[in-house]
C-alpha positions in Angstrom: 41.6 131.1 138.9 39.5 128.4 137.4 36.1 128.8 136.1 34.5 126.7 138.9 36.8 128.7 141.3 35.7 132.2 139.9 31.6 130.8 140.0 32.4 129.9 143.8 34.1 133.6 144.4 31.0 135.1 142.6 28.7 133.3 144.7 30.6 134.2 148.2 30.7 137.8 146.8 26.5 138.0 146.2 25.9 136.4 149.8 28.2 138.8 151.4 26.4 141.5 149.7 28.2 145.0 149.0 30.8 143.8 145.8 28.5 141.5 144.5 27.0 141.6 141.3 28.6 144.3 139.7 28.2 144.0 136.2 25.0 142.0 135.9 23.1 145.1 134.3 25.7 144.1 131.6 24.0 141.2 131.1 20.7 140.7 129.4 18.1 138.0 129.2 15.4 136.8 126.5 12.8 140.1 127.1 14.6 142.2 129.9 14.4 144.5 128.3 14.5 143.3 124.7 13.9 139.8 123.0 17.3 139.2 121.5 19.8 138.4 124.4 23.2 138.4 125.0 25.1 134.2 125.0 26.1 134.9 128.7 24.6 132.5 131.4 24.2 133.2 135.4 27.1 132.8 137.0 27.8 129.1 138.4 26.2 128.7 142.4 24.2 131.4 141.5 20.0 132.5 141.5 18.8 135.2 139.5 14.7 136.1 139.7 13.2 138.2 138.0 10.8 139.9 140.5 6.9 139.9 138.7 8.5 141.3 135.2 5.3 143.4 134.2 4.6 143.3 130.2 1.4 145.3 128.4 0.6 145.2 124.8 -2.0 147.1 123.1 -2.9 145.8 119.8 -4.3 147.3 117.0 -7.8 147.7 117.4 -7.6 149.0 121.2 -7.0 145.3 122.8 -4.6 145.3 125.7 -3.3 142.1 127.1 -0.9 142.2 130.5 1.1 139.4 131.5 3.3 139.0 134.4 6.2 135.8 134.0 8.1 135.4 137.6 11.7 133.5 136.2 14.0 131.4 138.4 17.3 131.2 137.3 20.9 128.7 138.4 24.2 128.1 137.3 24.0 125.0 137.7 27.0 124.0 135.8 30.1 125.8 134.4 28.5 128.6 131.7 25.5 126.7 132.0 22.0 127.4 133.8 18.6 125.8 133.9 15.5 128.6 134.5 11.6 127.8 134.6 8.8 130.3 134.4 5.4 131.4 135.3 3.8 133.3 132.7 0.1 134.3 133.6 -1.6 136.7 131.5 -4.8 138.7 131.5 -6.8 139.5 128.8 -9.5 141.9 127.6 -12.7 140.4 128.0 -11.8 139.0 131.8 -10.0 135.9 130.5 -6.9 135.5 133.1 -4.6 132.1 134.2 -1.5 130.8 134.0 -0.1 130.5 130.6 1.6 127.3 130.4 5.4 126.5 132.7 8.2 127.7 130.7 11.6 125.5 131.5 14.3 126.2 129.5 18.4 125.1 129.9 21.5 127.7 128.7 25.1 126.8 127.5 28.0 129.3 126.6 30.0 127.4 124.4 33.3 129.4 124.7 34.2 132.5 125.6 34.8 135.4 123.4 38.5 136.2 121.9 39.9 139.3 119.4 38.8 136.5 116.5 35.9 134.8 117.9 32.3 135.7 119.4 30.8 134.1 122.4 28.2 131.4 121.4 25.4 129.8 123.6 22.8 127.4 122.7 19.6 127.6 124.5 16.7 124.2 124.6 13.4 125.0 126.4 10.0 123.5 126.3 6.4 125.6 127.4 4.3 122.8 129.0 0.4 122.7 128.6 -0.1 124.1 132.2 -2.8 126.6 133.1 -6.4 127.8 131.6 -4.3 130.2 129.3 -1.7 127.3 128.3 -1.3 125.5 125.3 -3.3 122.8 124.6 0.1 121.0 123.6 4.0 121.2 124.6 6.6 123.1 122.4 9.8 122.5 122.6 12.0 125.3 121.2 16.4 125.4 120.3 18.1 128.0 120.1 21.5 129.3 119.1 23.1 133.0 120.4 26.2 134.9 119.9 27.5 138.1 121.0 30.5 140.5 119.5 31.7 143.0 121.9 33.9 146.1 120.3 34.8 149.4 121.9 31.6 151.4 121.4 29.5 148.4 121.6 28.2 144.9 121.5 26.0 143.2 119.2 24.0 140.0 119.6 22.4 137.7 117.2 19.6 135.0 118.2 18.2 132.8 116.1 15.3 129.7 117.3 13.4 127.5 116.2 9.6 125.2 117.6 8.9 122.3 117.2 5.1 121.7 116.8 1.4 122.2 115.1 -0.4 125.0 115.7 -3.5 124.8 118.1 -4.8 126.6 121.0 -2.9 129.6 122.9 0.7 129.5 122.5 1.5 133.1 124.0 4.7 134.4 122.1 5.8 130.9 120.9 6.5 130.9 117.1 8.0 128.6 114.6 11.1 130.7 114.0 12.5 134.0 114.8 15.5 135.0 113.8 17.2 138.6 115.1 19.7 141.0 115.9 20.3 143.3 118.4 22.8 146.4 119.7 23.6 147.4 123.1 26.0 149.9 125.0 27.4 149.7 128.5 28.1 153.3 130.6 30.0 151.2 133.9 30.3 154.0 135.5 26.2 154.7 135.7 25.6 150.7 136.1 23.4 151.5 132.6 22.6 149.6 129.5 21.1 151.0 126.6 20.0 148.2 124.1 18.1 148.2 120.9 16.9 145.0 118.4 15.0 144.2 115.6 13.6 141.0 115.0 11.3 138.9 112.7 9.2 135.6 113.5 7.3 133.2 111.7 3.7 132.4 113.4 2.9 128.5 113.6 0.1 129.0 111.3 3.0 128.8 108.2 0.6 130.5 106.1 0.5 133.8 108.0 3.5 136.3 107.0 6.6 136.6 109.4 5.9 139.8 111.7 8.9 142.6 112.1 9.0 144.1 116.0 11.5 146.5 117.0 12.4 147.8 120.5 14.7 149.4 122.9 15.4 149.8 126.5 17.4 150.2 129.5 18.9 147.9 132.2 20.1 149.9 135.1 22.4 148.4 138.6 20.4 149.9 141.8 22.3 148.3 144.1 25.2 145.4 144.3 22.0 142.7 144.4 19.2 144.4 141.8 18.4 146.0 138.6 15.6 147.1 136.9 14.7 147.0 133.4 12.6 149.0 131.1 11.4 148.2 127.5 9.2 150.0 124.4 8.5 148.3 121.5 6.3 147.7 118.1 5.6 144.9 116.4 4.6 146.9 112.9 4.2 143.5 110.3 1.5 140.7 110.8 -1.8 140.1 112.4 -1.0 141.5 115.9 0.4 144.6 115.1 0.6 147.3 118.4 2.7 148.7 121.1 3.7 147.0 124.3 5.6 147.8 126.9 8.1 145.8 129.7 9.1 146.6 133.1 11.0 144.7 136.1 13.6 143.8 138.4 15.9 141.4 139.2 17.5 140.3 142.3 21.1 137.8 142.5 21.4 135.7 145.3 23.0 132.2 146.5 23.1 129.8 149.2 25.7 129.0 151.4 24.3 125.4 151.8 24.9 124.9 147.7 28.3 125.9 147.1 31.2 123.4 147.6 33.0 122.3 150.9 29.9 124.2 152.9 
């Protein structure tokens, strides 16, 4: 079957609902649960949102920030998907908004052999949108891979903005550069992941900050999953805890995919 052939089956499978979807608990995006992700995109002809993914941070000092960033993702292309997002955060001291549009564009290069890891490069952009937003857009690469063995995978992100500092830039940072491990139990629909990671803030004179974290991605049904995450950034000026919840829910439309 071809790859465009297999992306069509995939999306026939999510509308008709009980086989669909199987493994996408295997599959894990930038923050859900844990920053580093793995270089696999949504399927071709299909959505993936992530329904109100919930993050709080506490930072040192007693200072707790939530934010809530609704994602929209399709495969629009073969291995390749386009997503935009909503961030909107609230802050101690009442200030609440919109925290700038995050679009953002996936490709998985090739796919991974006995010699060879799957690599993806990622391009996005957070747009001055919102009373939260930047004051300024940043436009970010990326490059991902991802090594599966027996017991385990492991991924490795590394990225890049482009931009001065100024203003609120949420998590935006002018490099980070990570690693992360994760382990699959299929017969559960469970993923245990863990990473460690270290970025650079756009003020270059401030000293890269270390976070580590782990969490779980779990298959509820053929069409959801939920994600929990803990972590702690433990270097830098923003040291604290925070903590990430959500869910996400695969779909498609019969009016998108070919000969309908």
């Amino acid at each position: 079957m071809t790859r465009t052939g297999m992306g069509v089956a995939l999306a026939m499978a999510i509308l008709a609902g009980p086989a669909a979807a199987q493994t996408d608990y295997y599959n894990t995006d930038e923050g859900r649960p844990v920053r580093i992700e793995d270089a696999a995109p949504v399927e071709r002809y299909a959505f993936e949102i992530q329904l109100a993914p919930l993050r709080l941070e506490r930072e040192r000092g007693g200072a707790y920030t939530w934010e809530v960033a609704p994602e929209l993702a399709y495969g629009i292309l073969p291995r390749t998907q386009v997503e935009v997002g909503f961030p909107i955060a609230f802050r101690d001291g009442g200030a609440q908004g919109l925290a700038g549009i995050e679009l953002s564009a996936l490709h998985n290069v090739n796919t991974e052999t006995r010699t060879l890891p799957a690599f993806a490069v990622a391009a996005g952009v957070l747009l001055p949108v919102g009373g939260l937003g930047p004051d300024r857009a940043y436009p970010t690469v990326k490059g991902i891979a991802t090594r599966t063995f027996p017991f385990a995978r492991f991924h490795a992100n590394a990225q890049y903005t482009v931009g001065e500092e100024g203003g609120e830039v949420g998590e935006a940072s002018r490099w980070m550069a990570g690693i992360a491990v994760d382990r699959a139990f299929p017969i559960r629909s469970l993923l245990v992941t863990a990473d460690l990671f270290a970025e650079q803030p756009l003020a270059d004179d401030e000293d890269p900050a270390w976070t580590a974290e782990t969490g779980f991605r779990y298959q509820t049904s053929p069409q959801f999953n939920v994600d929990f995450g803990v972590g702690r950034r433990f270097t830098g000026g923003e040291q604290g805890w925070f903590f990430t919840v959500g869910a996400a829910h695969a779909f498609a439309l019969r009016s998108l995919l070919p000969g309908r």
